[in-house]
Each structure stands twice: as structure tokens, then as C-alpha cells.
PAZAPA-4460 file (N, C-alpha, C; in steps of 0.05 Angstrom, whole numbers, plus 32768, in hexadecimal, padded with zeros to 4 digits):
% residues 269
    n_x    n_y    n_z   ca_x   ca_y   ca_z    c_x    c_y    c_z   seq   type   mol
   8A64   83CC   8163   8A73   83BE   8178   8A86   83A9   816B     1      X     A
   8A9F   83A9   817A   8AAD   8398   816E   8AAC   837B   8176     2      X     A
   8AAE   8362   8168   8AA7   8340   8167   8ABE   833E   8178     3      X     A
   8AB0   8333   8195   8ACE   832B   81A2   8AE2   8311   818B     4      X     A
   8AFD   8314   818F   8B07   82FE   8187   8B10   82E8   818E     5      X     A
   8AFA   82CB   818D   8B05   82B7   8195   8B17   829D   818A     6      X     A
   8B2E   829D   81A1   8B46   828E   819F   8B3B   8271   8196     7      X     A
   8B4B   826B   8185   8B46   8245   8179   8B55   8240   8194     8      X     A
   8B4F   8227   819F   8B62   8219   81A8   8B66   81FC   81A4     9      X     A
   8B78   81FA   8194   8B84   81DB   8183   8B8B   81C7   819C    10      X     A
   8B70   81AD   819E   8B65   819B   81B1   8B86   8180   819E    11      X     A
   8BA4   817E   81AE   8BB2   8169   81A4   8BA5   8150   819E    12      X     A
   8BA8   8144   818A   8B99   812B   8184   8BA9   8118   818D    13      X     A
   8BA5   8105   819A   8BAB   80F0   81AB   8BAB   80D5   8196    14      X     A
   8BC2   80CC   818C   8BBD   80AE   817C   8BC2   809F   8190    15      X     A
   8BA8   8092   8191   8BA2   806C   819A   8BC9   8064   818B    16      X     A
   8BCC   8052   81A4   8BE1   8043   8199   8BD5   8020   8192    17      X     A
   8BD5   8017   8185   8BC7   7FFD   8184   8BD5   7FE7   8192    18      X     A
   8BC3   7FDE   81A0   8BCD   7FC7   81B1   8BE0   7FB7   81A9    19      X     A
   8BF9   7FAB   81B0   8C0A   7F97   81B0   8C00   7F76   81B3    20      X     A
   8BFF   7F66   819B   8BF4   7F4C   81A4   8C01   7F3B   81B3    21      X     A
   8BED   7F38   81D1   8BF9   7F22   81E6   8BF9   7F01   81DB    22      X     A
   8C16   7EFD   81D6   8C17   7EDE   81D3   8C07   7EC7   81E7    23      X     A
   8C09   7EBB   81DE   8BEF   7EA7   81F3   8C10   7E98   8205    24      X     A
   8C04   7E9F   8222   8C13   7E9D   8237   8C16   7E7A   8236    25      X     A
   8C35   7E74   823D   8C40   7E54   823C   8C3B   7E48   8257    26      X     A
   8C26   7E35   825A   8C28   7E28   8274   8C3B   7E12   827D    27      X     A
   8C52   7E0B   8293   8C66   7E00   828D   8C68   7DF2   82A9    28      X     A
   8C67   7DD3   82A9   8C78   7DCE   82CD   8C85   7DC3   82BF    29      X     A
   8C9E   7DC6   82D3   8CB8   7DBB   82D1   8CBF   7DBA   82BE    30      X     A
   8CBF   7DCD   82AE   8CCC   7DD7   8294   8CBF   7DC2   827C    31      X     A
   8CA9   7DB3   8281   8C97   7DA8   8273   8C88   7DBD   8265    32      X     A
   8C80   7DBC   824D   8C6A   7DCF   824C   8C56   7DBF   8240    33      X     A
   8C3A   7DD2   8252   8C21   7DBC   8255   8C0C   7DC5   8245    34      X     A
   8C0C   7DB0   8229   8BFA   7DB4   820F   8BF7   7D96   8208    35      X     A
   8BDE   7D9A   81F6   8BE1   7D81   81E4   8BF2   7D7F   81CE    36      X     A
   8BF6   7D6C   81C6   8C14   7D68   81B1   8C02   7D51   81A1    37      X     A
   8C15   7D50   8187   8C08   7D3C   817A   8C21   7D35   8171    38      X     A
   8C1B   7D12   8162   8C38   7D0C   8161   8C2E   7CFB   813B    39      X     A
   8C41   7CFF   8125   8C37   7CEC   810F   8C4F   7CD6   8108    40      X     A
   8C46   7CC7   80F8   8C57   7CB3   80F1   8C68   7CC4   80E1    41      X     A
   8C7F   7CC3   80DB   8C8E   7CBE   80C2   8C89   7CBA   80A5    42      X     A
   8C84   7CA7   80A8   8C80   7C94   808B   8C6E   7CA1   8078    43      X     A
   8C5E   7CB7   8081   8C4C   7CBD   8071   8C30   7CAC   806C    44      X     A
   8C31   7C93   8078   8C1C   7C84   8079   8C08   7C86   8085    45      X     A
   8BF1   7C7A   8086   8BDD   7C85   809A   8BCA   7C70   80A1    46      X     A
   8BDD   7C55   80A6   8BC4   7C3B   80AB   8BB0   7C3F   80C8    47      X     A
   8BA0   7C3C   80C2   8B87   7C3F   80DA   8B96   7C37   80F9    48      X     A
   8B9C   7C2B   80FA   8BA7   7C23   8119   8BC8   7C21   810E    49      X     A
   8BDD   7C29   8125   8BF9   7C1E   812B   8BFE   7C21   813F    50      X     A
   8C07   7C09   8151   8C0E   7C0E   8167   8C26   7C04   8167    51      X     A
   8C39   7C1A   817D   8C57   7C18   817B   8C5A   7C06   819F    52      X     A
   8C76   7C03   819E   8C77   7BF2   81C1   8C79   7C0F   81D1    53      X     A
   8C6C   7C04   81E5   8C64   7C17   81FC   8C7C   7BFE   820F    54      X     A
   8C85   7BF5   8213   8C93   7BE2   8227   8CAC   7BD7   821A    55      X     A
   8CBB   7BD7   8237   8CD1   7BBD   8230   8CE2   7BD5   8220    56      X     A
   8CE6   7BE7   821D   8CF6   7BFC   821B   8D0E   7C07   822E    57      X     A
   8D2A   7C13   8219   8D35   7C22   8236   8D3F   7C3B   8226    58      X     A
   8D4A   7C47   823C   8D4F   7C60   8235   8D6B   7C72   824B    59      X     A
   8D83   7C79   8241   8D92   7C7A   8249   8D8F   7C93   8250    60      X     A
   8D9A   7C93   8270   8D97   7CB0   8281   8DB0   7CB1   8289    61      X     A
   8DBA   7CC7   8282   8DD2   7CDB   8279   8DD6   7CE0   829B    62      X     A
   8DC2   7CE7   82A4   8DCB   7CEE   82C1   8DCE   7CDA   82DE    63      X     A
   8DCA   7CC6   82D5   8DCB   7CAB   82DD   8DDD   7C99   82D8    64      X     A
   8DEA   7CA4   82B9   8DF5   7C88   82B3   8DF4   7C74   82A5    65      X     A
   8DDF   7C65   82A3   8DD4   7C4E   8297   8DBC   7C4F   8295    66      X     A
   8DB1   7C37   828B   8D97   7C3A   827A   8D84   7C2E   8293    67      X     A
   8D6D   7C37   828D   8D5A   7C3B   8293   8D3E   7C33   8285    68      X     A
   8D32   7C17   8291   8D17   7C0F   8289   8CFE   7C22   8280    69      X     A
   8CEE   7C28   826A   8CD5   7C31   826A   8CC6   7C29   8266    70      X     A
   8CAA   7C35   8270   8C93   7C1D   826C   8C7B   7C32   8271    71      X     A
   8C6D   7C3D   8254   8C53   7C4C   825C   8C3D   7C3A   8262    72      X     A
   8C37   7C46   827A   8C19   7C3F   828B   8C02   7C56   8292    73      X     A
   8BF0   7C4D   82A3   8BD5   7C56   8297   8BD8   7C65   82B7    74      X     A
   8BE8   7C54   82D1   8BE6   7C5E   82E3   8BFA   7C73   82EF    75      X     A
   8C11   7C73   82EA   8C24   7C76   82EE   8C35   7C8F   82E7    76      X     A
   8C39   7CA3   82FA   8C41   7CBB   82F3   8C61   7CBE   82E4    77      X     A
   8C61   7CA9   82DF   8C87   7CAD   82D0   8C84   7C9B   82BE    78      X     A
   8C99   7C94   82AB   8CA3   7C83   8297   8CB2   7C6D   82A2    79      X     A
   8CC5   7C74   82B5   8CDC   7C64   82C0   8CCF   7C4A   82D3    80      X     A
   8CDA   7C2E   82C2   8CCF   7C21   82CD   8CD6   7C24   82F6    81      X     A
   8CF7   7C23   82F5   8D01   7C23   8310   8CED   7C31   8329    82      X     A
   8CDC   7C4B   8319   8CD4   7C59   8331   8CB2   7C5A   8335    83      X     A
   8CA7   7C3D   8328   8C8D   7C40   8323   8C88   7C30   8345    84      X     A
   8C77   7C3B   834D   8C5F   7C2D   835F   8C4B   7C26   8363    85      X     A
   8C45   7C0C   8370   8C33   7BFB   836D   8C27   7BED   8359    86      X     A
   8C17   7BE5   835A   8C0E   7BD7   8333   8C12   7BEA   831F    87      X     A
   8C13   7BE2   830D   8C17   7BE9   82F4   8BFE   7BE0   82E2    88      X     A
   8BFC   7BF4   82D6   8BE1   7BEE   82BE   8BEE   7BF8   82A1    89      X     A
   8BF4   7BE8   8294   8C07   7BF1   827A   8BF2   7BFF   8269    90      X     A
   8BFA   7C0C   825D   8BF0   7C21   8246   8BFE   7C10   822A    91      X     A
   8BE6   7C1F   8213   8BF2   7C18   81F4   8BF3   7C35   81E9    92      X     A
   8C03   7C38   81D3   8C07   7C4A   81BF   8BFF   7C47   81A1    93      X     A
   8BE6   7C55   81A0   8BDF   7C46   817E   8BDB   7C64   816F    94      X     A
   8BDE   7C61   8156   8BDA   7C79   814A   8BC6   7C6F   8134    95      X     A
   8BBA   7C88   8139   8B9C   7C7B   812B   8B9E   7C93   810B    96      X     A
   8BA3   7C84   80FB   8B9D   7C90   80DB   8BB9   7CA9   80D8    97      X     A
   8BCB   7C92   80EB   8BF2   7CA1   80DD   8BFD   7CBC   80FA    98      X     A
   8BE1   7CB7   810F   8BEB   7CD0   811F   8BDC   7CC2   813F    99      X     A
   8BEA   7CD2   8155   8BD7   7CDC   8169   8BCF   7CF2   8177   100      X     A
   8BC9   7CF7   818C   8BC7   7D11   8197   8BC5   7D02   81AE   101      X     A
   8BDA   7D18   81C1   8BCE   7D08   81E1   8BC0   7D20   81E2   102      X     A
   8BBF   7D2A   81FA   8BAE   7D3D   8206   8BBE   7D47   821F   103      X     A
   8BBE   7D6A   821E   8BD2   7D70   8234   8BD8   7D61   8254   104      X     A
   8BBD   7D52   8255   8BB9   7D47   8277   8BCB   7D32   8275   105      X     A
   8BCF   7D25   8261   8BE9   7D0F   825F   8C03   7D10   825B   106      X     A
   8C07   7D1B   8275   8C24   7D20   8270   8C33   7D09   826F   107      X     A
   8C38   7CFA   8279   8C49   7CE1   8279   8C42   7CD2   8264   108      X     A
   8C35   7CCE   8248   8C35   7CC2   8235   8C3E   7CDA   8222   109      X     A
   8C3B   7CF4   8228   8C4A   7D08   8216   8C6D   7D08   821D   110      X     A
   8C6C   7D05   822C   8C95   7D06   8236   8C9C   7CEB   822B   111      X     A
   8C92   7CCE   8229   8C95   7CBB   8222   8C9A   7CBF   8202   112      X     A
   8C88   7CCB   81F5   8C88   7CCB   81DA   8C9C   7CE2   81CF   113      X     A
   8CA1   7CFE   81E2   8CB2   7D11   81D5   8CC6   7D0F   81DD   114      X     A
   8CD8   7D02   81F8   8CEB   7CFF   8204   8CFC   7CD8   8202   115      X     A
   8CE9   7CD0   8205   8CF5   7CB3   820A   8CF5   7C9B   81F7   116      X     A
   8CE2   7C9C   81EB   8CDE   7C83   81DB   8CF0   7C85   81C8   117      X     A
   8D06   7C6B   81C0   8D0F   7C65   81AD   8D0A   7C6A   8191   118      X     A
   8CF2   7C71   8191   8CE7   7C6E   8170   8CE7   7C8F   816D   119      X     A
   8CE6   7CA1   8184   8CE8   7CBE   8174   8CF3   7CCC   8163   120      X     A
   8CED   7CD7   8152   8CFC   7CDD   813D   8CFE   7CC7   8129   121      X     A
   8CFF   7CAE   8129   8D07   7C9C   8115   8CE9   7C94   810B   122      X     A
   8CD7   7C94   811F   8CC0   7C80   8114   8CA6   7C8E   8111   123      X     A
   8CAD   7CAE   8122   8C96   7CBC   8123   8CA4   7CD5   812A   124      X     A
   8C93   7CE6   812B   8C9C   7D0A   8131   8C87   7D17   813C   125      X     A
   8C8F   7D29   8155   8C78   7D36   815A   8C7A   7D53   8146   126      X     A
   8C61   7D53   8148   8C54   7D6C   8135   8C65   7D8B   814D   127      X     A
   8C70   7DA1   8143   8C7B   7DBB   8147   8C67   7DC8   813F   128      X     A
   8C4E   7DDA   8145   8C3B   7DEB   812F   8C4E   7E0B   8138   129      X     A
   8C57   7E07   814D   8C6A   7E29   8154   8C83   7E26   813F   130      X     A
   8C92   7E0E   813E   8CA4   7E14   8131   8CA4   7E0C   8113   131      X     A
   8C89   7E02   8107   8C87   7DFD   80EF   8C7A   7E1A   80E7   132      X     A
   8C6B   7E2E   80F2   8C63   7E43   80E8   8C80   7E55   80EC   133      X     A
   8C8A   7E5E   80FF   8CA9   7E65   8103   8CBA   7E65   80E4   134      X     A
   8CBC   7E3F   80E3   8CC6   7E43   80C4   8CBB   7E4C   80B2   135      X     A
   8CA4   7E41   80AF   8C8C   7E50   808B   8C94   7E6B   808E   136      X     A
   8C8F   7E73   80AA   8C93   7E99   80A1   8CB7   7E9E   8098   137      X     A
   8CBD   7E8F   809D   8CE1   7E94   809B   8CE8   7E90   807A   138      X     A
   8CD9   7E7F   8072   8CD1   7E74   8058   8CC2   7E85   8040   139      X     A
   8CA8   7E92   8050   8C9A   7EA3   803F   8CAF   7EC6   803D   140      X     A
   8CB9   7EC7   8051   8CCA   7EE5   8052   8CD9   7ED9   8042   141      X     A
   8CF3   7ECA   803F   8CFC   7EC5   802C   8CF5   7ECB   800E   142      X     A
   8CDB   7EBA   8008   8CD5   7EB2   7FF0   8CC8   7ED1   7FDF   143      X     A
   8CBE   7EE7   7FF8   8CB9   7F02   7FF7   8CD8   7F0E   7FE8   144      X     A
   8CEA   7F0F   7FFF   8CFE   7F1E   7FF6   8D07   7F18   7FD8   145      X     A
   8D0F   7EF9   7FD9   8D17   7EF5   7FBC   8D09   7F04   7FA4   146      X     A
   8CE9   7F04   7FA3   8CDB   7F04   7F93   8CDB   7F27   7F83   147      X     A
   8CDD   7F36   7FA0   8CDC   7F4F   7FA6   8CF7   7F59   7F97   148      X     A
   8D09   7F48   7F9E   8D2D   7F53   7F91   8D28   7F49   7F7A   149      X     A
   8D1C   7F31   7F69   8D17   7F2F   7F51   8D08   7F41   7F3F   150      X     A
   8CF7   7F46   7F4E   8CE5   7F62   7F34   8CF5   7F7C   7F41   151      X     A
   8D08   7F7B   7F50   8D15   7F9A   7F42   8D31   7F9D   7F3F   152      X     A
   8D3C   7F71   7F36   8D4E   7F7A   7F2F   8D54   7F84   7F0E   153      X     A
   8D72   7F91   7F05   8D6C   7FA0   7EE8   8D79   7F7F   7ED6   154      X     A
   8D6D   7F87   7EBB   8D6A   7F74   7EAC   8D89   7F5D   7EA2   155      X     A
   8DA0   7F76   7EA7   8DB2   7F60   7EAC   8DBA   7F51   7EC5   156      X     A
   8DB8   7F5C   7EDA   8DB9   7F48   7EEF   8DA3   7F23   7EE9   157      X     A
   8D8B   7F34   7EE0   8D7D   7F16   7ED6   8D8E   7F07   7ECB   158      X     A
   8D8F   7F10   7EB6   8D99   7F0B   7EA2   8DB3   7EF3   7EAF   159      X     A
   8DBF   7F04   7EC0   8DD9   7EF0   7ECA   8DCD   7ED5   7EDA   160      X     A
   8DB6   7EDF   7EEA   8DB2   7EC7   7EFA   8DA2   7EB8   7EEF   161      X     A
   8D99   7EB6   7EDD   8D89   7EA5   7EC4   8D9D   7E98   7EBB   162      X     A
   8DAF   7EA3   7EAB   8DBA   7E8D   7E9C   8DCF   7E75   7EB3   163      X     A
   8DCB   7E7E   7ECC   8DDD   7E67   7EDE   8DC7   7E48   7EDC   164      X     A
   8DB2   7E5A   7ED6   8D92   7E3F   7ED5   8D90   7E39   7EBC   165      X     A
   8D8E   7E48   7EAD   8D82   7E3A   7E91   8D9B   7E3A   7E76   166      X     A
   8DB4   7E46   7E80   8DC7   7E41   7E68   8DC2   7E5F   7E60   167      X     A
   8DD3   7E56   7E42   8DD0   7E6B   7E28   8DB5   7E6C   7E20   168      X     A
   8DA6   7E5F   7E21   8D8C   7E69   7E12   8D7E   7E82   7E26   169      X     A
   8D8C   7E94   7E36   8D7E   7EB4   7E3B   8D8D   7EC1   7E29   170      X     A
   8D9B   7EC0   7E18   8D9C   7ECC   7E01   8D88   7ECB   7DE1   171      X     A
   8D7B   7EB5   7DED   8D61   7EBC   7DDD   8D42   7EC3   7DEE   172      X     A
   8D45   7EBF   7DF8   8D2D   7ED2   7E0B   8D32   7EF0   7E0E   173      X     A
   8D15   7EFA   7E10   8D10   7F18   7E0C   8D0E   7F1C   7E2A   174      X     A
   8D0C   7F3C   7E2F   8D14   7F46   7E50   8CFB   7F37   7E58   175      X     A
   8CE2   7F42   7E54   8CC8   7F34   7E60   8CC8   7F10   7E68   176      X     A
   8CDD   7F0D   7E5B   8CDA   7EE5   7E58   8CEB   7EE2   7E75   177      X     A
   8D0D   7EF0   7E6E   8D18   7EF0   7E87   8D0A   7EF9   7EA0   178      X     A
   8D03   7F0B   7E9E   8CF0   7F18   7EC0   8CE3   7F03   7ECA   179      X     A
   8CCB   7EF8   7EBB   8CB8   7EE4   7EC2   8CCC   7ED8   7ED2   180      X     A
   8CE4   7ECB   7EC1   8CEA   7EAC   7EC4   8CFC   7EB8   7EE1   181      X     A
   8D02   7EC5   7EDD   8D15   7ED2   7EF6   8CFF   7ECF   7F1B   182      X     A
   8CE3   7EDA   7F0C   8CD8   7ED7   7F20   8CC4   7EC0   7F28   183      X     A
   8CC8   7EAD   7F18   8CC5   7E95   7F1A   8CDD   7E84   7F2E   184      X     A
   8CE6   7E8B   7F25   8D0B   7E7A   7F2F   8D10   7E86   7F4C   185      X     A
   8D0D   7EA2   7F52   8D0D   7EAA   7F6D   8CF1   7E9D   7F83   186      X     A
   8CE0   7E9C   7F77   8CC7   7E95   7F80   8CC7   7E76   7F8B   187      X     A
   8CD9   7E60   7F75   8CDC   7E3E   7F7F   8CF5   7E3A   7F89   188      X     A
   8D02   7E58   7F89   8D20   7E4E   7F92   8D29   7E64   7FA2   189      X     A
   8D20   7E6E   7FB5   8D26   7E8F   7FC3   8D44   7E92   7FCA   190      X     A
   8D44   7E77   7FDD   8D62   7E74   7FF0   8D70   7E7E   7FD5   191      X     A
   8D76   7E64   7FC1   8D8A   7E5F   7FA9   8D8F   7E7D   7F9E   192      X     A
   8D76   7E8E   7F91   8D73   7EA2   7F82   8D84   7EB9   7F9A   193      X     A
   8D7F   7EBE   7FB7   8D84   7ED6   7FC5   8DA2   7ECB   7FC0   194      X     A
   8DAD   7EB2   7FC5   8DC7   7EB7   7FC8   8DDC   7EBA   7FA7   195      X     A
   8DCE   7EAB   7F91   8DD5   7EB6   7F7E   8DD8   7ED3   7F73   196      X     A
   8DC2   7EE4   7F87   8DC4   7EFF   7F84   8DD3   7F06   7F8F   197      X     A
   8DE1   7EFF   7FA9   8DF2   7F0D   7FB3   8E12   7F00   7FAE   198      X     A
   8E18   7EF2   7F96   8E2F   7EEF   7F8D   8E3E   7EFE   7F7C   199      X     A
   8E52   7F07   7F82   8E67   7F1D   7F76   8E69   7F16   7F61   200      X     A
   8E6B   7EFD   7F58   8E7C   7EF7   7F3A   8E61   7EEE   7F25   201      X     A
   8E4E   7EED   7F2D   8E40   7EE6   7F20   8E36   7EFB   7F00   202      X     A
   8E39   7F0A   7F05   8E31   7F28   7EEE   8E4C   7F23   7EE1   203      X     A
   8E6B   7F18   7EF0   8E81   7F1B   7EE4   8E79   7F03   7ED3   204      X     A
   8E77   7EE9   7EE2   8E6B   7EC7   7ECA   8E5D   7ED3   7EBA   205      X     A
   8E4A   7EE9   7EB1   8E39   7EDD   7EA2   8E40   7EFA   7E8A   206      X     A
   8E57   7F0B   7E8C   8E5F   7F1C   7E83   8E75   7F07   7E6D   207      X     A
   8E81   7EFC   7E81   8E97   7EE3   7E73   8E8A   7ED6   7E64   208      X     A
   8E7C   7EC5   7E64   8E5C   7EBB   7E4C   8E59   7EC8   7E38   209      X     A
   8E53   7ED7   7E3F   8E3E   7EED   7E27   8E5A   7EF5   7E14   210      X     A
   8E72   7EFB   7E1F   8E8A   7EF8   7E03   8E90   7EE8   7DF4   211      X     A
   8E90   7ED6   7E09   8E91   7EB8   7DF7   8E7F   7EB4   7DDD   212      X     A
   8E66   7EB0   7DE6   8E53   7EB1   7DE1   8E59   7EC5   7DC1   213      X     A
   8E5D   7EDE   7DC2   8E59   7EF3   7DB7   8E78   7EFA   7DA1   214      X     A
   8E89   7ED9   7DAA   8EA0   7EDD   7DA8   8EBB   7EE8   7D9F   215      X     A
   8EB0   7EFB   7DB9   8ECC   7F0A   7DC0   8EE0   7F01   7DD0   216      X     A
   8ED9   7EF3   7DE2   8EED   7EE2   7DEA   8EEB   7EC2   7DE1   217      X     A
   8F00   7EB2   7DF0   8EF9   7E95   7DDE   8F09   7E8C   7E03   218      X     A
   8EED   7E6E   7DFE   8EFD   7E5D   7E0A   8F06   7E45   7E00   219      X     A
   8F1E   7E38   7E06   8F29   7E27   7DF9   8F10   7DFE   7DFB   220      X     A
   8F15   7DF3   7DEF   8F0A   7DDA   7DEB   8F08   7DC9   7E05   221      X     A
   8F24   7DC6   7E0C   8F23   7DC0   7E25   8F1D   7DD2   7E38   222      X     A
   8F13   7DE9   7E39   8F0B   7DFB   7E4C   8F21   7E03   7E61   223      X     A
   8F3B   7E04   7E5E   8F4E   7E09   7E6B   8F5C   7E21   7E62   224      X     A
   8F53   7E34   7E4A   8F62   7E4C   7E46   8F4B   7E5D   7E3B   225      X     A
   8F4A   7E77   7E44   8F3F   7E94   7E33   8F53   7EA2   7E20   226      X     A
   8F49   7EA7   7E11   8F5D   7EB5   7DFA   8F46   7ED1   7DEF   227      X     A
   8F54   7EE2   7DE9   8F4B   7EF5   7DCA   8F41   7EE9   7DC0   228      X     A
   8F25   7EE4   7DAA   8F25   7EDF   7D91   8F2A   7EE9   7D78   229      X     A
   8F31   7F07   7D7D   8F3E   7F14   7D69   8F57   7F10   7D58   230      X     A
   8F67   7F05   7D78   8F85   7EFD   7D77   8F95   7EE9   7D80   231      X     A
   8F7D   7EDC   7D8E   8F8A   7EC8   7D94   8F92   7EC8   7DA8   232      X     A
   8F9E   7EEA   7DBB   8FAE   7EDF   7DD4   8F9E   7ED9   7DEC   233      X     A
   8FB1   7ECA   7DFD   8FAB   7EBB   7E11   8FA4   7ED9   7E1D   234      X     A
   8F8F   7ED1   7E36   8F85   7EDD   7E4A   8F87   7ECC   7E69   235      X     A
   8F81   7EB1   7E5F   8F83   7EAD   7E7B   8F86   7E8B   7E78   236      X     A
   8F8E   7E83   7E8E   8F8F   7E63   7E91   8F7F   7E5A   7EA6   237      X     A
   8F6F   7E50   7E9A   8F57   7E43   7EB7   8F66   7E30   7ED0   238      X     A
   8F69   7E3C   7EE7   8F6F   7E22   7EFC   8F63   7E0A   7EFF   239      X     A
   8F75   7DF6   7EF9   8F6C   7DD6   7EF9   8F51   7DD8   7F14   240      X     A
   8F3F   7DC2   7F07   8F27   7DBF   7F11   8F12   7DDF   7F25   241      X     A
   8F1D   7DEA   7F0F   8F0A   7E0C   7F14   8F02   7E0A   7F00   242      X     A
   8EE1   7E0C   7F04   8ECA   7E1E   7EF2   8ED8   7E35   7EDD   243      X     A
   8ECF   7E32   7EC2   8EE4   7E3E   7EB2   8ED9   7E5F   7EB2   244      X     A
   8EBE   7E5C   7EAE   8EB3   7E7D   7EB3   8EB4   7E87   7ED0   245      X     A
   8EB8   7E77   7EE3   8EB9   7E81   7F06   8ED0   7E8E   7F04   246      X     A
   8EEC   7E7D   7EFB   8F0A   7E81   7EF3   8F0C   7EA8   7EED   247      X     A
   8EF8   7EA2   7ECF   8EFB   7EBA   7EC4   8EF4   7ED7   7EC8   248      X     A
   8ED7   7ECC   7EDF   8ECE   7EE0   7EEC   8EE2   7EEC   7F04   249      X     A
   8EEF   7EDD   7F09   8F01   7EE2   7F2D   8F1D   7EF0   7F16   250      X     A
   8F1C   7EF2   7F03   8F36   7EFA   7EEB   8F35   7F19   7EED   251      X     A
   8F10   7F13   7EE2   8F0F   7F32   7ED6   8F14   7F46   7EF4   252      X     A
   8F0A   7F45   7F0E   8F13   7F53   7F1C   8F30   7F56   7F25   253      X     A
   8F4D   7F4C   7F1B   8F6A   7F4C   7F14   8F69   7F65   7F06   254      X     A
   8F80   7F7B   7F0C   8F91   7F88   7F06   8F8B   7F90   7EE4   255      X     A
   8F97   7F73   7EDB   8F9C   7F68   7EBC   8F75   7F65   7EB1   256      X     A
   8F6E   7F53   7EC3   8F4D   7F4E   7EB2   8F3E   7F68   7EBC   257      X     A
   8F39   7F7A   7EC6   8F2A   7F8F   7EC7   8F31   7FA6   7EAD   258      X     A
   8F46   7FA8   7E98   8F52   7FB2   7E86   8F3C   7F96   7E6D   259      X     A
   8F3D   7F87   7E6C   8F2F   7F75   7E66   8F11   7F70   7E65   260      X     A
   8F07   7F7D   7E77   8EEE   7F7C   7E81   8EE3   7F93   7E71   261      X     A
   8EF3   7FAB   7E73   8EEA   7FC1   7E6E   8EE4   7FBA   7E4F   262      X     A
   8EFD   7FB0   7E41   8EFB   7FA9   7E1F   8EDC   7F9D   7E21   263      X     A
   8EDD   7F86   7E2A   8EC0   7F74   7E27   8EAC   7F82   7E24   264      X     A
   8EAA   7F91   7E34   8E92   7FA0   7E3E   8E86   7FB3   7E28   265      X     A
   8E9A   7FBB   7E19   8E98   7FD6   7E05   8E92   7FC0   7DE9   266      X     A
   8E8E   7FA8   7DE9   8E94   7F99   7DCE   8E7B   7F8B   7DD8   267      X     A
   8E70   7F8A   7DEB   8E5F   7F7A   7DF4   8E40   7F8A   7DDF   268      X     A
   8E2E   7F76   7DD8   8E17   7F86   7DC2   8E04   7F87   7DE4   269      X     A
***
């Protein structure tokens, strides 16, 4: 008897998509938003008690006109002296060991300290933790990219953006010395390094160098002329108060210095 034949039937596999993380929802009246905040001094100091004036303050309202009395209190749902009612129970402001913290339920000593008081910004700062992590990450991608374009850039590009930092002496350093230092330099200096990498003339500067250097070309004493050193002739005249290798780099891409460039290049060790 013949084995009936049974059909596979291929069960589609279903991928889980992984959840999307829900940001923690912003609670907000009147375009207030309602958290604790902390506020530090400035100065870097951190004496056990400081207390700043809570009174006898003003503060100029734009939509009003003129200035306007403040005065934090203990009872009193506003700052403005004009619109307080009934007694008044004044409040103090002390910062205990260079900082404070109010607590979200106080709103009116938080609008006092981030909106009104004279001393903001000058005498104290409130703490940002959204927009200080915001930056670090803006900072760490940075300091990634640089680091990342440093180990795969090729050895003369280093080579060029090294010697804008340390001179002629990467002509005595070996490839291994440059890389390091290269990725050292991108690592304490990302911004500086990405935009040095993305300069046109810079491979031309440090091509101009290395003749000198190697000399095939010559610059003059006062740094105002390139010449042959073979022969002496003039190549170029540096523009008054121009960088003499910037000069020469913006040359070699000319008509005349790319015929020039090409020589260098073939004489270059």
C-alpha cells in the first residue's frame, strides 16, 4: 500500500514588534509645568545657609507697562504685591549648602525664583536635568563621530590635522604615534577636530609644509613670497596680513598652482 502523502504546511512566523518607549507624560496649568525644580548658586560655593531678599523687589511687566512690586509669602497665591489679599505672611529664601529645592506644590515660590527675581541668572540658576542630558548626548554623539572619523581616517589626512596642533615635529613621529595622538585630539577636541576635517585646504597647508620643509619650495624670511628652491623663481606673493601656507593652499587650487602642485607632489618623499 502506498504512504499517503502529507502536505507541510509553513505556520508564517509573526515578529513581536518591540514596544516604543512612552515618555513620562508633562503635567502643565497654564502653561506652568508642575514639578519640583531645584535652583544652585553660581559661585560654586556651598556655605550652609544663604539667604537672598524675598521682598522689596520689582519687576517690570511688559504687558502693563511699568514695574511692579514683589514680595514672596507663605499665604498668598501670586508674587505681585498690587494683587495680594488680606494679611500677608512673608516667606524667606535660604539655600542650604549652595542649593534649594522647592517642591512641585509651591508654585508661587517656583515662578518667583524662575520668572521674577532679580538675581536669576546672575546669583543663582535653576538646574535643566532635560536639557542638560539633551546636551551631554549632543556632546557624546559628537565626541563618537569625531573619534570614529579619526580611526578611519588614512595616514595623511592625520598627518595634516596634526601638524595644525603640534607643528613640524609629525615629521618625526611614526604612523602609530600620529593615530594615537589623532585620537586623542578628536576625543578632547571633537567640535575643533570634525571641522578641521571638513576643511578643503587643509591637506593643501600641510602639502605646502612638507615642501618647505623638504625644500622644494622656499618661503621667503619675511614670509611674504614662495619661490623654487631649485631656481629661485617666484611662485607666489602672499596677500598682506594672509596666513602664508592658507595663501598657498587657496594658490595651489589656481589654474597656474595646480601645474605646481602636481610637481610637489612627485618630489614629495
Amino acid at each position: 500500500m502506498e504512504k499517503e502523502k502529507v502536505e507541510k504546511v509553513e505556520v508564517p512566523v509573526v515578529k513581536k514588534q518591540k514596544p516604543k518607549r512612552v515618555e513620562p507624560s508633562v503635567k502643565e496649568i497654564g502653561g506652568w509645568e508642575i514639578k519640583q525644580r531645584t535652583y544652585v548658586l553660581k559661585s560654586g560655593k556651598r556655605p550652609l545657609s544663604y539667604a537672598i531678599k524675598a521682598r522689596g523687589m520689582y519687576y517690570f511687566d511688559e504687558e502693563k507697562g511699568h514695574e511692579r512690586e514683589i514680595q514672596l509669602t507663605r499665604n498668598q497665591n501670586t508674587v505681585f504685591v498690587d494683587e495680594f489679599k488680606g494679611d500677608v505672611r512673608p516667606a524667606r529664601i535660604v539655600f542650604r549648602n549652595g542649593y534649594i529645592t522647592v517642591p512641585k506644590e509651591q508654585v508661587v515660590m517656583q515662578k518667583m525664583l524662575s520668572l521674577y527675581h532679580p538675581s536669576r541668572n546672575k546669583l543663582y540658576v535653576e538646574l535643566q536635568p532635560k536639557a542638560q542630558a539633551a546636551s551631554e548626548l549632543t556632546n557624546i554623539n559628537t565626541e563618537l563621530d569625531a573619534m570614529i572619523a579619526a580611526r578611519e581616517m588614512d595616514i595623511d589626512m592625520v598627518e595634516a590635522i596634526m601638524r595644525t596642533e603640534i607643528g613640524s615635529r609629525v615629521t618625526e613621529m611614526t604612523s602609530k604615534e600620529l593615530k594615537r595622538d589623532v585620537l586623542v585630539f578628536a576625543k578632547n577636541n571633537p567640535v575643533l577636530f570634525l571641522n578641521l576635517m571638513k576643511d578643503d585646504n587643509i591637506h593643501l597647508r600641510n602639502l605646502g609644509i612638507k615642501a618647505c620643509e623638504q625644500h622644494i619650495i622656499e618661503l621667503s624670511s619675511d614670509q611674504r613670497t614662495f619661490t623654487w628652491k631649485s631656481t629661485g623663481r617666484k611662485l607666489l606673493n602672499v596677500p598682506f596680513e594672509e596666513h602664508p601656507y592658507s595663501a598657498l593652499a587657496a594658490w595651489f587650487k589656481t589654474d597656474e598652482g595646480m601645474e605646481v602642485l602636481k610637481s610637489v607632489e612627485k618630489q614629495l618623499r
